[in-house]
C-alpha positions in Angstrom: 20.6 32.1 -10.1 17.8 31.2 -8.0 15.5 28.4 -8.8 11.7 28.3 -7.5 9.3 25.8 -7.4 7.5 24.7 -10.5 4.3 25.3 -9.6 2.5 27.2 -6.6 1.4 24.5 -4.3 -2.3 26.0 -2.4 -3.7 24.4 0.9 -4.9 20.3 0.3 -7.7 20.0 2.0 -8.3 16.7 1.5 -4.9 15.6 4.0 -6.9 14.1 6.7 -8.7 11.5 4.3 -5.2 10.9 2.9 -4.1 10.3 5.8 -6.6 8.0 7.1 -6.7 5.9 4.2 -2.8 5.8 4.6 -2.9 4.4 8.4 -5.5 2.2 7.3 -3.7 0.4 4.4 -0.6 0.6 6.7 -2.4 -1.2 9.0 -4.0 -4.1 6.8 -0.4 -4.5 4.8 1.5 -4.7 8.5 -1.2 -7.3 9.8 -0.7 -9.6 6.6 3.2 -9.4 6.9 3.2 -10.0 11.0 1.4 -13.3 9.5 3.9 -14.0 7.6 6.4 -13.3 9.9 4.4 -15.3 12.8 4.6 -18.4 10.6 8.0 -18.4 9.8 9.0 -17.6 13.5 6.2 -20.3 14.6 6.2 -23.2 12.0 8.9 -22.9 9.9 8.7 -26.3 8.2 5.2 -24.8 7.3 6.8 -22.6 5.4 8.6 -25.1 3.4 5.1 -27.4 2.5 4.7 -27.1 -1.0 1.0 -25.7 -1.5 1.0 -24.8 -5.6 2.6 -26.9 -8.0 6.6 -26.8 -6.9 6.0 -23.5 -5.1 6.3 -23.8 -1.3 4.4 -21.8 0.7 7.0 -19.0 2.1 7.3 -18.0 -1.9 3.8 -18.0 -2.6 3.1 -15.9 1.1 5.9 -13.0 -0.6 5.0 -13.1 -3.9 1.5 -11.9 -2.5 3.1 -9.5 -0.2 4.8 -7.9 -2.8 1.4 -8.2 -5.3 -0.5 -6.8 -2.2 1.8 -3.8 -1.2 1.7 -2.9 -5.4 -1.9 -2.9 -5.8 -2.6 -1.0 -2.2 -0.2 1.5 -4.2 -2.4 1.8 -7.0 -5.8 2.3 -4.5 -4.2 4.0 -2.4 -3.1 7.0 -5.6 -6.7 6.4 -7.0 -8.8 7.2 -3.8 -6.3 10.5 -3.0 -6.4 11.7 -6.4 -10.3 11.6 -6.5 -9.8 12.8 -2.4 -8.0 16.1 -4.1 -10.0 16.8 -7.1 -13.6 16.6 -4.8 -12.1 18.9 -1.4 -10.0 20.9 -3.8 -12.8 21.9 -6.3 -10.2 21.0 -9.2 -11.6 19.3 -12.3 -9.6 17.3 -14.5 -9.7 15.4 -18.0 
C-alpha cells in the first residue's frame, strides 16, 4: 500500500520574497547574537554587572535573544503567509 501526499502542492510564487525576508531576519538575529557573543568574549565581567533588579546582564542579553528569535518566528510566518495568499491568488477566511 502506497501512501501519497495529502495534498497537491502547485508552484509558490511568492519563494523569492520568502526568501529575502528569511536572509534578512537571519541577518538581524546573527548580528544581535555576535553582540552577545562579542561581549562575553570581550568584557566578560560585563556580563556579570547586574543591570535589572538581581538579573545580571548575560541573562537579560539571552532572555532577549530567545524573546527576539520567537517573535521574528511569528513575523517571519505572518509576512509569508500574506506573501502566498497575494502571488498565489489564494483567498482565505
Amino acid at each position: 500500500m502506497q501512501h501519497g501526499p495529502a495534498v497537491e502542492l502547485g508552484k509558490d510564487n511568492s519563494i523569492p520574497k520568502k526568501t529575502k525576508l528569511g536572509v534578512i531576519l537571519f541577518i538581524i538575529y546573527s548580528t544581535i547574537y555576535a553582540g552577545f557573543v562579542f561581549i562575553g568574549t570581550v568584557s566578560p565581567e560585563y556580563m556579570g554587572a547586574k543591570i535589572i533588579g538581581n538579573m545580571n546582564f548575560a541573562f537579560v542579553y539571552g532572555m532577549g535573544l530567545i524573546i527576539l528569535a520567537v517573535v521574528m518566528g511569528v513575523v517571519y510566518n505572518h509576512f509569508c503567509t500574506s506573501f502566498e495568499n497575494q502571488m498565489n491568488g489564494e483567498v482565505r477566511s
